[in-house]
Phi, psi and omega in degrees: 000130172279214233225068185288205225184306161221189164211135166294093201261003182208084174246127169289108180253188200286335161342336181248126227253139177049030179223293204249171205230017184272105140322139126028288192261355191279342195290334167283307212290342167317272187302317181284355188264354152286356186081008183259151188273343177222176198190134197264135184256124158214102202268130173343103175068323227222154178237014188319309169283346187341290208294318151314306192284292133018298159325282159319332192256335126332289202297339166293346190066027191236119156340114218239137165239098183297123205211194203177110156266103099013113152303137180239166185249066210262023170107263173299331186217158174242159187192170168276148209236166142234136177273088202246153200238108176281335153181162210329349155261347168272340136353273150344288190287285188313324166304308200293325162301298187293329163335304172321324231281302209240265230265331185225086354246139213298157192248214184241000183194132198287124162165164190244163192243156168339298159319283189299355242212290160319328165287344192250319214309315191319116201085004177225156195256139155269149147242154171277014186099338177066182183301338193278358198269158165328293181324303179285349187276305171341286191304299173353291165310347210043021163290061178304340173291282160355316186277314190303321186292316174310306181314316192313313160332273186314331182295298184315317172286315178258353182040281147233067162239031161253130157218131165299111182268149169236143170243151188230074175249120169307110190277198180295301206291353205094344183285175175261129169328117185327325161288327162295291144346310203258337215208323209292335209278312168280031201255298195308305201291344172280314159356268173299339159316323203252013177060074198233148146258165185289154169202126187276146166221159175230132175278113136272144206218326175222167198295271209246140179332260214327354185242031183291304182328281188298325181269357188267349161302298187295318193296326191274349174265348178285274190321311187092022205245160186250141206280333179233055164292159161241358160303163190281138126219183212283154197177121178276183158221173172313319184288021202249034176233177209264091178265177167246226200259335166313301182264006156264353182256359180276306163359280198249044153314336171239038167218080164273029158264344163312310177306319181310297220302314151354309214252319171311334172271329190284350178278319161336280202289043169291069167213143203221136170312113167263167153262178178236116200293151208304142181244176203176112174308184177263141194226008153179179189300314198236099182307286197307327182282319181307315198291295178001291181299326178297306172310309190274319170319259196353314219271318185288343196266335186279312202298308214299329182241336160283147155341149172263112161276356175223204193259169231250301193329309206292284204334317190305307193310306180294334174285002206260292155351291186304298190300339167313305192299309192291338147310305181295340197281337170106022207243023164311326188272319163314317178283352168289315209263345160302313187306305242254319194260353189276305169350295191305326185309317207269322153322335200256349183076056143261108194298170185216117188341160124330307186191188151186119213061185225284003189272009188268355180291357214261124139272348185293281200298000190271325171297307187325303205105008164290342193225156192222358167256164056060052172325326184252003140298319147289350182057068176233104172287135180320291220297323148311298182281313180240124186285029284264325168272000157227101194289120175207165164259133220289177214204102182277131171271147198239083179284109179235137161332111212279018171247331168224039167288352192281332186313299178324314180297311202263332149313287160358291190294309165279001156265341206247311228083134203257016159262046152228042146243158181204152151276197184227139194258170196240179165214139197251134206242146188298089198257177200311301207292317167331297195256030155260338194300277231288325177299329178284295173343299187301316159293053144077011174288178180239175181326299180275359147284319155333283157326327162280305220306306209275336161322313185287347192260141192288210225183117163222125208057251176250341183245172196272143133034177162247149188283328183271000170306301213284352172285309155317285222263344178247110181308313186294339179257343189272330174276348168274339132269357182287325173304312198244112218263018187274303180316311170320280174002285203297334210256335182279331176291330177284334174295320173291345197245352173293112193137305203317156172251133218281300183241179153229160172222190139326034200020142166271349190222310195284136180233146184239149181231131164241172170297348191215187199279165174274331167320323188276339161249002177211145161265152241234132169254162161232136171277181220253309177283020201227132151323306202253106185339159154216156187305174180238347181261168201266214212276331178281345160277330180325305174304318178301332195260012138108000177259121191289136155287136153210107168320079161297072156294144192250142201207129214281319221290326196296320165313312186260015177281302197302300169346291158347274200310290149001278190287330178287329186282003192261345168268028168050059177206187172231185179283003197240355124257139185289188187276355153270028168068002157324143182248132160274355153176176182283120198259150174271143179327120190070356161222097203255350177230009163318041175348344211257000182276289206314119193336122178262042158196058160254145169340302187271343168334281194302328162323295152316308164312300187294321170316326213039078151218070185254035164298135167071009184255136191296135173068015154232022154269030181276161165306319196277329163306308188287333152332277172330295184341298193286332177292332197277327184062050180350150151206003196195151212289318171342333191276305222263325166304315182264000143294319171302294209287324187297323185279082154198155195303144177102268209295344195263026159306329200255023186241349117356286138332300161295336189305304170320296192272295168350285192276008163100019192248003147219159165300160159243170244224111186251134170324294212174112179016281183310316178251030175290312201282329163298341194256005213287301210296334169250032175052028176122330211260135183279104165289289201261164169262031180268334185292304194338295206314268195341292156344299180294325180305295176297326185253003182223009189045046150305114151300151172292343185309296190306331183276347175278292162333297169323308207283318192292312172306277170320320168282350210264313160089023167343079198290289208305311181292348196283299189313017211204296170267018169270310196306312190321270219295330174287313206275347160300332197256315162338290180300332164311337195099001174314101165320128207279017149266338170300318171348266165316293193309309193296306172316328194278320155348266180338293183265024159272304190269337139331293195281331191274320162012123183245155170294093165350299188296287174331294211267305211275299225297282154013276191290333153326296164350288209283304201285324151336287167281348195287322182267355170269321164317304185289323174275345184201067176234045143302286165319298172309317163322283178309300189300348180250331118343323164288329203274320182274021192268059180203003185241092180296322164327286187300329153330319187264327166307283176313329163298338204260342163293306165277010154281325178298334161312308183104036172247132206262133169261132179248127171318124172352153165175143215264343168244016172233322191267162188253167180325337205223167173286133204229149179274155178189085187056063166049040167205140165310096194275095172001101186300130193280312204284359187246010148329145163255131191067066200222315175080132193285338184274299176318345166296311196281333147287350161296327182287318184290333142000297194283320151065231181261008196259088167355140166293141180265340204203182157265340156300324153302355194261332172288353196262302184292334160305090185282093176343284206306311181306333183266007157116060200322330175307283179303316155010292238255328172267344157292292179319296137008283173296346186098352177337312193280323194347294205282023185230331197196082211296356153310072162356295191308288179303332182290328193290334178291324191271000201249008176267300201289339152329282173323321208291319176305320199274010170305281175311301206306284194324313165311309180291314178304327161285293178277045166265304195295001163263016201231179180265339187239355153108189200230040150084238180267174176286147167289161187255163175271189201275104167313132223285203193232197186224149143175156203286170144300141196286141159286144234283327178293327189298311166302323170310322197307307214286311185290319168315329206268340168245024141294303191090008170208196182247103187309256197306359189143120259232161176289313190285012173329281177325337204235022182287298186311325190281335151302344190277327203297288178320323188102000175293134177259160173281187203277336183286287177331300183296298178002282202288305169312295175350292224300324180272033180126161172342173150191155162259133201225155118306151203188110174272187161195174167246095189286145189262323192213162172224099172273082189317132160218186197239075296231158150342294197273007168116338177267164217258149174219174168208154150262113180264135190237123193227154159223185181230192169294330195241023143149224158210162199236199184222153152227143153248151261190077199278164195268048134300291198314308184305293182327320177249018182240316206347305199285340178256007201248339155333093212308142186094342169302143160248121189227169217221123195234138146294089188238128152315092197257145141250174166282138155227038180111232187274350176267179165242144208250135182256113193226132185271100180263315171246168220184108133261130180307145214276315180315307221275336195285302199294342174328288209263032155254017162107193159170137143317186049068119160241132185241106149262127172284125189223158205241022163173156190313317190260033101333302247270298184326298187307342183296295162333315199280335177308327209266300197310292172002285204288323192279323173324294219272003184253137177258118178222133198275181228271023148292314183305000215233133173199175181299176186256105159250153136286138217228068231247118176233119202229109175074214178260002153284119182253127155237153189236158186233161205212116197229347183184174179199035168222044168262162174292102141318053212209155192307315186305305207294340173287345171285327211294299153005296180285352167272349191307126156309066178171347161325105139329291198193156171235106162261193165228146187215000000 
């Protein structure tokens, strides 16, 4: 080291989340542009960066000191202590405190105690915190006895690696921050008592003064503090930056030995975090001989039950091939122990993918059963997942049944042990909209200026902009600040803290397993919502620090494939017959319910797929997949492997194209001869980035290893390598006989499509996935419905989406009912039975206690479902939505009355339940019965008041829509449904009538200042969107209120599979329907003194309708005595109209009110 003048022991990097504002990689490069040779990371709590920086600050050529400013718990008061780790024990001992830290054992807050701080202390240099440290809070206090016994402490652990630290920050006024001021003078003098030495630091926290603003922000969204309150919160200064060794010796010019002292540690601290080549338990003696062995079982038990796509010889070749390489690479064991808990998976009946990424590319892993696909049924190369010319490790993604994978996990913890299993932790980074929300918040803007503000910033791909981009590219965020000088304020402090990282959370997938405890190699966090420790560096270092990822993912679809599967063996069939008992194909002996079996070239598969009436079929229901569908018109599972790789930005520009050659509506356009045959499957087209490989293999003599690279490079757009491989790849295609201007072209080709290019393996696996359900739907798709309604019975939307599909099916849904349906959507003589459990607000394990209540015996009444029920444990609440919902019908078909009935209900079965436990505690058993609770009196609900109400425990309309009632008079009218306007849309624009029940009103507010909404309506055939400008909104408003039936003049176009709405008139549904003509109004009654009551509802009901003599018809009566129907004709001047058919349908004895 030369002869610096000071060095930085104590810097904040963003690591110390919403506190410090340094990246990572910019903090070496700080200190070399100071001239300092070395630089201390000693981040809040956390070791989270060690490892990245130590890298970095090497590669910077700047010495790297790895530290921790540590809470210490010092009795009376706790403070920050920092801690620097001099070398590999000391390291050690610094992990195993931050471990403490989190994880051991855990606490109400990160820090550590004394004891522990003493069991650690070894390798490692203490400071003492400066004034905010225990030491400075002491003296501070004038506990002066306190402070001299702590130091005394802190001496006996460390002896001479304590050193007492000062700080020196300047305030506006000049002064040293007040606690400094307060503390520094005994701080020196217990120093020199005790032969302590001195040490100067400044806590940096940001580069340079000038970002004091924007970081004195960050500090109050950390706090939850407002930046110009005037209540005490933590409050920084300008000096809280990376100064340099200049303005720290004018600082302590008169304790320059504090300054020495700086450098005398950094010389001290020579150990810097290295990395580590993959560590791995052992998972048998002889990895290679297991796998060997594993591998060849595997390979003979699948050629035993599949199509053969090659000769028996090639597959042996190939697995022979494979396992050499993952030998020489050093990798059996890895592949042992994924083969190993997914076996267990599979063993336990836990579905499991085929695959997913290149790893399906694998025969090895196809044998294992880690993969479920065929490589060579697919043309899918190893050499994509594992390289033999670029050693790196592999890395299998694991789709497991997102209901029990965590089961998967907790093997895993119990075979390894579960301190060498972990998650791995993420950090969630402050991106622009974020941080004008946050930024804005501390300053004192509200919600709806935020909102707009963040609003402005655009959005490309998935994430927004950059804050000085969108200042660039949107005038409207640029004139609200040019307006506003609060706005400027925000937008300049949020351009600085953006990027910054914000949290820390979990991995959603990655579990890391070591040969030891993880403590012992890494240091360890617990997210608060999590059991289970996670590494503290995140997933790309982790790997770098020698701990293999292994991807548990949860994947929904897997889930409703099992579901399925289920529910057809619980109707007594298999997956190879159908519900009319037809076999749908030949199953191989012993895997008679195998999804992963069933035949890829059935019919109605493909049928469906060419319909796109593919809702709910995985990774083709977006609107732009069912497009696409219908143009490629599937036939073969290939169409749909090169449909996943094709739909996306860039490549689905080609799909058009493949459609085209497919079906015979243009040739297709051949590259070049030679690779005419790679490209066949994909009508010409380069799709995967396995065709790259191949291509340079075949038209340029690439090894494929060596076409992987190539491949890589090329997405990479590596300019020094492209130079480097166009002569290769022309003078290989030369040789080939190629022409070196064809040459040239198939390279710019190559590397245009290298980059847009999809994983092959991915895109195969995927698309198995999608055709799977895509075959339980066409073939069981009763079954198939319900399971995929189980997975989502808590998302009412989507619920309501799938109602509206299996009606479109002709699959009859049976309504909630407290004796037929189960906790879950349940099959029942080929219609869906409705779920108890997807009531709102009801809870599915009360459902299931509800259910067992019920055991095989039907409820008779409501008084049995109280006796037999513990009510009050299931919840007056749910109670009340069952009731709602229509549950109850078959025990008691008044709504009304159950609801009413439903206090004193709880209260009976309550006693009953109570009386039933201490019967059983008694010697002679519990006497009479209590008697139960006379039913309630209440009216019957009217038929629009019962939809609402069922709507309201559903979240839609189960049993009939409100426009039931006004559908003959709409056909009258010329209105069309949502399925008509649909159905029209597809040839062009159109103007429509339309009806609805509006559900929702979003008001919003336009550029130029006037108000529009987006209206959410539905009909009997689904539901819809209108937007709504405001001339229209303005003379409608009052008629646009969820529950309204209103009758709308809309502009309809196509919008992918929806249809898109702009509402030019809005009329109340009653007052459109007047002048529309009428039938025949028929009520039907089940005895003669029905009939009276009717009359007297009907006089009644027309006094109160003014309705004119279009609205107006005759009356019959429809008298059913037994199995006699006779109709009486009573009249031929009433209102014919929806009200009068509901006042009708409260009559007690009423069957039905039509219009005929």
């Amino acid at each position: 080291m030369p002869n610096p003048r000071f060095i930085h022991l104590r810097c904040h990097s963003e690591h110390s989340l919403l506190e410090g504002a340094i990246p990572v990689k910019k903090l070496a490069g700080l200190a070399a542009k100071r001239g300092m040779p070395a630089v201390a990371l000693t981040d809040t709590n956390a070791l989270f960066a060690a490892l990245e920086f130590s890298v970095k600050a090497m590669d910077e050529g700047i010495q790297p000191i790895i530290g921790c400013q540590m809470t210490l718990d010092a009795g009376p008061v706790c403070g920050p202590v920092v801690l620097l780790a001099q070398d590999r024990t000391g390291w050690m001992n610094l992990m195993a405190l931050s471990t403490c830290l989190y994880v051991t054992p855990p606490r109400d807050f990160p820090h550590v105690t004394m004891a522990e701080l003493a069991a650690r202390s070894g390798g490692l240099i203490c400071l003492t915190g400066g004034a905010g440290g225990p030491l400075g809070q002491m003296v501070a206090a004038g506990k002066q006895a306190d402070a001299e016994s702590h130091l005394r402490d802190l001496s006996a652990m460390f002896g001479d690696r304590l050193y007492v630290e000062l700080q020196r920050h300047l305030q506006d006024n000049g002064q040293m921050m007040p606690a400094e001021a307060a503390s520094e003078g005994g701080m020196i003098d217990l120093a020199y008592a005790l032969s302590l030495p001195l040490v100067a630091t400044n806590d940096v926290y940001f580069p340079q003064p000038d970002m004091f603003g924007a970081h004195d922000a960050l500090i109050c969204i950390r706090e939850r503090a407002m930046v110009d309150q005037s209540a005490p919160r933590r409050r920084l200064t300008a000096n809280h930056d990376f100064k340099s060794a200049e303005d720290m010796a004018v600082l302590f010019a008169d304790l320059p030995e504090a300054l020495e002292n700086t450098v005398e540690i950094a010389r001290r601290c020579a150990f810097a975090v290295a990395k580590h080549k993959p560590i791995l338990p052992r998972f048998a003696e002889d990895e290679v001989e297991e796998l060997r062995r594993q591998a060849r079982e595997g390979l003979a038990a699948r050629l035993a039950v599949i199509p053969h796509a090659v000769s028996v010889e090639e597959y042996q070749a190939r697995l022979d091939f494979e396992l050499g390489i993952i030998e020489q690479m050093g990798f059996p064991g890895y592949f042992l122990i994924v083969a190993d808990f997914i076996k267990w998976a599979k063993q336990n009946a836990i579905p499991v993918g085929p695959g997913r990424g290149s790893g399906a590319g694998s025969l090895v892993a196809y044998a294992l059963t880690i993969t479920d696909l065929d490589p060579l049924r697919y043309s899918l190369l190893f050499e994509r997942f594992l390289n033999p010319e670029r050693v790196s490790m592999p890395d299998f993604d694991i789709d497991f049944c997102m209901d029990r994978r965590e089961e998967v996990i907790d093997y895993v913890c119990q075979k390894y042990g579960r301190e060498k299993v972990g998650q791995i932790i993420t950090f969630g980074a402050l991106l622009s909209k974020a941080a004008v929300h946050d930024v804005g918040r501390v300053l004192g803007m509200g919600f709806p200026q935020r909102d707009r503000l963040s609003k402005m910033i655009p959005v490309e791909g998935v994430k927004p902009v950059s804050i000085t981009k969108a200042l660039a590219d949107e005038p409207r965020l640029r004139e609200a600040a040019a307006a506003e000088e609060n706005v400027k304020r925000m937008l300049d402090y949020a351009a600085q803290v953006e990027g910054l990282l914000r949290n820390a959370s979990t991995h959603a997938a990655g579990v890391v397993i070591g040969d030891r405890p993880l403590d012992q190699l890494v240091p360890l966090y617990r997210d608060p919502a999590s059991d289970m420790p996670a590494t503290q560096f995140n997933m790309k270092w982790v790997e770098q620090a020698g701990l293999v990822k292994f991807d548990f993912l949860g994947l929904k679809t897997l889930t409703v494939i099992q579901n399925a599967v289920d529910l057809i063996r619980a109707g007594g069939r298999h997956l190879h017959i159908a519900a009319d008992g037809r076999q749908l194909y030949d199953p191989p002996p012993g895997a008679v319910d195998d999804i992963n079996l069933i035949p890829l070239d059935d019919e109605a598969t493909y049928r469906l797929f060419a319909s796109a009436r593919t809702v709910a079929v995985f990774q083709v229901e977006s609107s732009g997949m069912m497009d696409a569908l219908r143009r490629m018109r599937p036939t073969c599972i290939e169409d749909i492997v090169a449909l996943v790789a094709l739909y996306r930005p860039g490549p689905m520009e080609n799909i058009p194209t493949y459609c085209d050659v497919k079906n015979g509506v243009r040739p297709l356009e051949s590259i070049h001869p030679s690779i005419d045959h790679i490209l066949a499957e994909t009508q010409g087209i380069i799709v995967y980035q396995e065709q790259v490989m191949q291509i340079a293999q075949v038209m340029a003599g690439y090894s494929l290893g060596g076409a992987d690279l190539l491949r890589r490079a090329m997405g990479k757009k590596i300019a020094e390598e492209m130079a480097k491989e166009r002569p290769k790849f022309v003078a290989g295609s030369k040789a080939q006989g190629v022409d070196e201007k064809k040459a040239g072209e198939v390279f710019d080709l190559l590397e245009k499509f290298a980059n847009y290019g999809f994983n092959k393996s991915h895109a195969a696996a995927y698309a198995v996935v999608s055709y799977q359900t895509a075959w339980l739907k066409a073939n069981h798709p009763v079954e198939f419905m319900a399971a995929v309604m189980n997975c989502d019975i808590h998302l009412t939307d989507k619920l309501a989406v799938y109602r509206r599909e299996v009606d479109r099916m002709g699959i009859e849904v049976v309504p909630p009912s407290v004796n037929l349906s189960q906790p879950t959507f349940s099959v029942s003589e080929g219609r869906i039975v409705y779920a108890l459990g997807a009531l709102k607000n009801v809870g599915i394990e009360a459902m299931r206690q509800l259910v067992a209540a019920r055991g095989d015996r039907p409820f008779a009444d409501l008084t049995d479902f109280a006796r037999r029920v513990p009510m009050k444990q299931i919840g007056k609440r749910a109670l009340e939505m069952l009731a709602r919902a229509g549950a109850f019908d078959e025990l008691e078909p008044n709504r009304a009355r159950v609801l009413k009935s439903l206090d004193a209900l709880v209260a009976w079965s309550a006693a009953v339940q109570e009386q039933a436990v201490s019967s059983q505690t008694t010697l002679f058993g519990g006497g009479e019965d209590l008697p139960p609770p006379r039913p309630a009196l209440a009216p019957v609900w009217m038929p629009a008041e019962k939809l609402a109400e069922e709507r309201s425990a559903i979240g839609f309309y189960l049993s009939g829509h409100p426009l039931d009632d006004y559908v003959p008079a709409l056909r009258r009218k010329g209105a069309m449904t949502l399925a008509e306007v649909q159905a029209a849309s597809l040839d062009g624009p159109l103007v429509a009538q339309i009806a609805g029940t509006v559900a929702a009103r979003a008001e919003k507010k336009s550029a130029k200042g006037t108000r529009y909404a987006f209206v959410t309506l539905s009909d009997p055939t689904g539901l819809y969107e209108a937007t709504v400008f405001s001339d229209t909104l303005d003379a409608h408003r009052s008629l646009l209120e969820p529950g309204m039936n209103v009758l709308l003049t809309v502009n309809a176009e196509p919008s992918g599979d929806q249809v898109k709405m702009l509402a030019r008139g809005v009329q109340a549904l009653e007052e459109a329907v007047a002048d529309a003509g009428s039938g025949r109004l028929a009520v039907e009654v089940g005895d003669p003194g029905t009939a009276l009551a009717v009359l007297d509802r009907l006089r009644a009901a027309t006094a109160e309708m003014a309705v004119s003599a279009k609205g107006r018809g005759p009356l019959l009566l429809r008298v059913r005595e037994g199995h006699i129907v006779y109709d009486v004709q009573v009249g031929d001047d009433v209102p014919v109209t929806p009200r009068m058919r509901q006042a009708l349908r409260a009559v007690e004895g009423v069957i039905d009110v039509t219009e005929e």
